[in-house]
N, C-alpha and C positions, 0 to 999 in steps of 0.2 A: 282268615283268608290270607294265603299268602301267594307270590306269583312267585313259580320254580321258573327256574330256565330249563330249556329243552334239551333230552339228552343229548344232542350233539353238542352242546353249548358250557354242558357239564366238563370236560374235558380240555376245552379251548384254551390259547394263550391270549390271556386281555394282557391289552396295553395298558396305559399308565391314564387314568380318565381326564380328557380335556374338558375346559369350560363351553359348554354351547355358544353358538355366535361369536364367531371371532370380532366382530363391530359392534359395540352396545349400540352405537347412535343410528344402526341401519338393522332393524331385529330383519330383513330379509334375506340380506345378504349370508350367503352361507361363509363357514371358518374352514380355513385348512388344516391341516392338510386335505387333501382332495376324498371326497364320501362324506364328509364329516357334514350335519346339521347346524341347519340357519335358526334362529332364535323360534320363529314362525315353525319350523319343521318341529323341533321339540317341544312348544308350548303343544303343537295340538298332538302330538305321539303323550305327551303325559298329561293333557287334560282329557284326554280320550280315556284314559287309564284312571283318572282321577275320579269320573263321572259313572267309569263302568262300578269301580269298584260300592262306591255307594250305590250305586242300583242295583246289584248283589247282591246288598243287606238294608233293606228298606228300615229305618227304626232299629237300628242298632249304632252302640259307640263304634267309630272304627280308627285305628292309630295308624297313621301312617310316617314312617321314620323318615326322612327325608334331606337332601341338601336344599340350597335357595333355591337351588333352578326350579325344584318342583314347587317350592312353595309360591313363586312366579308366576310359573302354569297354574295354579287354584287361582290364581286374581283373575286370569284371564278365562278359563274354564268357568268356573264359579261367579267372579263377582263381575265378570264381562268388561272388565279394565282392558283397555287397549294395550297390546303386546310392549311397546315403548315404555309406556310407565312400570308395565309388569315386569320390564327386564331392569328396571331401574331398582325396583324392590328386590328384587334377588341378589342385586349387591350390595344392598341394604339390609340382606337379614342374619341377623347374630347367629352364632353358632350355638346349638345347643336350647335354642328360643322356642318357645309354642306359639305356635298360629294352630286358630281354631274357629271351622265354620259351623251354623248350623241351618239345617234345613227348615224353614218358614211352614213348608208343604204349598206353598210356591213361586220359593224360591231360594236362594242361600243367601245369609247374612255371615256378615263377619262377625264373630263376638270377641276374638284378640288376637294382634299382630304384635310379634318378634318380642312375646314377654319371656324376661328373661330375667324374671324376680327370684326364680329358684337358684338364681347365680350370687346374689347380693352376700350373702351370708359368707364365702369364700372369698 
């Protein structure tokens, strides 16, 4: 499963991608410049996406590549952490690192955050 973008979307000029939530200490408050998403706005646009996607594929592995922001949204999505501490993790997690959940059958557990043992070796 992968998500395309929409043919219109195929052709567009993206900017340069900003951080969500221009305030760690207030995830409401939205960032500038003006359109741009508040921590709360992107937690639930990619835990929305985070929860479809598994319910997609009931019992199946599924990888998802990601930066911290999203790995933030699964705290929050998944392990029902409050958006504050969620956005604290996202600046807390290593690049390159696995986070990995799994489903109970009812509900999600975390089994590793921000390991990043396949880095040691380099």
């Amino acid at each position: 499963c992968s998500a395309q973008p929409a043919p219109a979307a195929q052709s567009a000029v993206f900017r340069e991608p900003q951080r969500p939530g221009g305030d760690p200490e207030d995830p409401y408050r939205g960032r500038t410049p003006e359109g741009g998403e508040s921590w709360a706005e992107f937690y639930v646009r990619a835990g929305t996406r985070l929860r479809r996607i598994a319910d997609e594929h009931p019992n199946q592995r599924i990888v998802v590549v990601a930066h911290g922001g999203i790995i933030g949204a699964s705290f929050v999505a998944l392990g029902d952490l409050p958006m504050r501490m969620a956005t604290d993790i996202a600046y807390e997690t290593v690049n390159t690192s696995m986070t990995e959940w799994r489903w109970t059958g009812s509900g999600w557990r975390i089994v590793r955050f921000n390991d990043a043992d396949h880095l040691a070796a380099m």
